[in-house]
C-alpha positions in Angstrom: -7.5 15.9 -8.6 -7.3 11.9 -9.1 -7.6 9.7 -6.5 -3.9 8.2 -7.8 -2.8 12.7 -8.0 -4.3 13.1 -4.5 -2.5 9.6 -2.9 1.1 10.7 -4.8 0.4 13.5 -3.2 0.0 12.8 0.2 3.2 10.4 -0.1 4.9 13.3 -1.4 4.1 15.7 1.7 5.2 13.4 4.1 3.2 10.6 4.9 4.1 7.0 4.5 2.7 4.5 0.9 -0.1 3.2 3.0 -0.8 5.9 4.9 -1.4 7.4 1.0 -3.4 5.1 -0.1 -5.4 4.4 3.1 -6.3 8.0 3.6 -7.2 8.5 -0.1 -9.3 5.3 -0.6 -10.8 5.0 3.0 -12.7 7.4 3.3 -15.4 7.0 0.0 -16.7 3.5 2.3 -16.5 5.4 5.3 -13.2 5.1 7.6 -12.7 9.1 8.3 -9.5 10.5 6.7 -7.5 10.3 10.8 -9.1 7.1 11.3 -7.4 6.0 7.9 -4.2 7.7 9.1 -3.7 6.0 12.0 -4.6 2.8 10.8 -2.1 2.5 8.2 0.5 3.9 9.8 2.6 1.1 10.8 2.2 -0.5 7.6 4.6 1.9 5.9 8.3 0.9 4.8 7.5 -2.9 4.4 5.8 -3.1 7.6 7.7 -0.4 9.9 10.8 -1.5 8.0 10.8 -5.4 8.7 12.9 -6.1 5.3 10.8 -8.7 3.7 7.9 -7.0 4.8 5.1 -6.2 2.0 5.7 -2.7 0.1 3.1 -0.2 2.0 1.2 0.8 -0.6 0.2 -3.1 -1.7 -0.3 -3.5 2.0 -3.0 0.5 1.9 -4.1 -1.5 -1.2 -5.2 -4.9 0.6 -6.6 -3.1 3.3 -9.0 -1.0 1.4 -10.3 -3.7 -0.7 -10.8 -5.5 2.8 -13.0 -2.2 3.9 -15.2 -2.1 0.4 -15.5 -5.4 0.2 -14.7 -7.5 3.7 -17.5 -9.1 5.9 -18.8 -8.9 9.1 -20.1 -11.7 9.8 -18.2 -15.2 10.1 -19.7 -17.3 8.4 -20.1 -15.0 5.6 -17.8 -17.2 3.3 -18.9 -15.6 -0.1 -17.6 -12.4 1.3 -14.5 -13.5 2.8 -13.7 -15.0 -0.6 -14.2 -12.4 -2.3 -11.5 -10.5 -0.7 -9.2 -12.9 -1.3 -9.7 -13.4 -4.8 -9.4 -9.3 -5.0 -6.7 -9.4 -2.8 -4.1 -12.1 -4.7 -5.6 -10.3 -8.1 -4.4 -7.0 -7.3 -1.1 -8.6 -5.6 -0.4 -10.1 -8.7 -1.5 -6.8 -11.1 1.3 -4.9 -8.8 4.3 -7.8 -9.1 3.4 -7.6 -12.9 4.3 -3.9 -12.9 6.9 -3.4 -10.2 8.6 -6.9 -10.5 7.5 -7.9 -6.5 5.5 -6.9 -3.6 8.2 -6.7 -1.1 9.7 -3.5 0.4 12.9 -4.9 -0.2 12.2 -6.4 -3.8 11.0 -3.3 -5.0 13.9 -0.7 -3.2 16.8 -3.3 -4.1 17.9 -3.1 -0.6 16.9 -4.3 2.8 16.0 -1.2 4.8 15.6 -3.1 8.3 19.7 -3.7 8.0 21.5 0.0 9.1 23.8 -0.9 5.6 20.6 -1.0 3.9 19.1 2.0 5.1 21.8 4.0 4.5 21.9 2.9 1.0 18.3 3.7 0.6 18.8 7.4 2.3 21.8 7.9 0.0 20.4 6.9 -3.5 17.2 8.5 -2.5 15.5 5.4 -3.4 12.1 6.4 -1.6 11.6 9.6 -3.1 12.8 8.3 -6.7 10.8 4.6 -6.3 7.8 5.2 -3.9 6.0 7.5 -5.8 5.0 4.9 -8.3 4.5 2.7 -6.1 2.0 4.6 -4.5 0.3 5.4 -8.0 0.2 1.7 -9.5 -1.8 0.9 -6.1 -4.0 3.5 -6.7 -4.3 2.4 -10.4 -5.1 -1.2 -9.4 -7.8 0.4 -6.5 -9.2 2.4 -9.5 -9.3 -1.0 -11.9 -10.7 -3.3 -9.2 -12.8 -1.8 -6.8 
């Protein structure tokens, strides 16, 4: 199975876009699978449902290229760089295909408002949009990195 299968997958059984992608994409530099888990969890639903927040699997994306790529020491400028060009690259690659990189840009609706959520539950936006979200993220990590 694909990384981009494997992370549509995981979205599908129940875990959250960055969660996917995190948990998928983590683990070849070395964050375990749980570790992964964990970490991304509150990045899910535009940031735990914040409304403008960033889409969770742009937000799995820009954390993975941070692990392959990020620094670890301060004045390591070259790196830091680096992971800012990927970073706004890949941003970009995924408001090219989906039209934006907000939660709410991408669903139509602002799922932090009760109205909006509803909406989203009753058009099944997540389970009709999310999925391709999930794998455009996973095609940009498999373009980039």
């Amino acid at each position: 199975m694909s990384n981009k299968e494997e992370a549509v997958s995981s979205f599908k059984s129940g875990f959250n876009c960055a969660e996917a992608i995190v948990s998928v994409y983590g683990p070849e530099p070395g964050l375990p699978r749980e570790t992964a888990l964990k970490i991304a969890c509150g990045l899910g639903a535009g940031m735990s449902k914040l409304g403008g927040g960033v889409c969770g699997a742009a937000s799995g994306m820009f954390l993975v290229i941070g692990l392959k790529y990020g620094r670890t020491d301060p004045n390591d400028a070259t790196a830091k760089e680096n992971v800012y060009d990927l970073v706004r690259e890949s941003a970009q690659r995924f408001k090219e295909k989906n039209g934006s990189i907000y939660c709410a840009g991408l669903l139509g609706c602002d799922i932090s408002t009760p109205e909006g959520l509803r909406y989203a539950k009753e058009n099944g936006l997540v389970s009709k949009l999310c999925p391709k979200f999930v794998a455009d993220a996973a095609d940009i990590l498999d373009e980039i990195t």
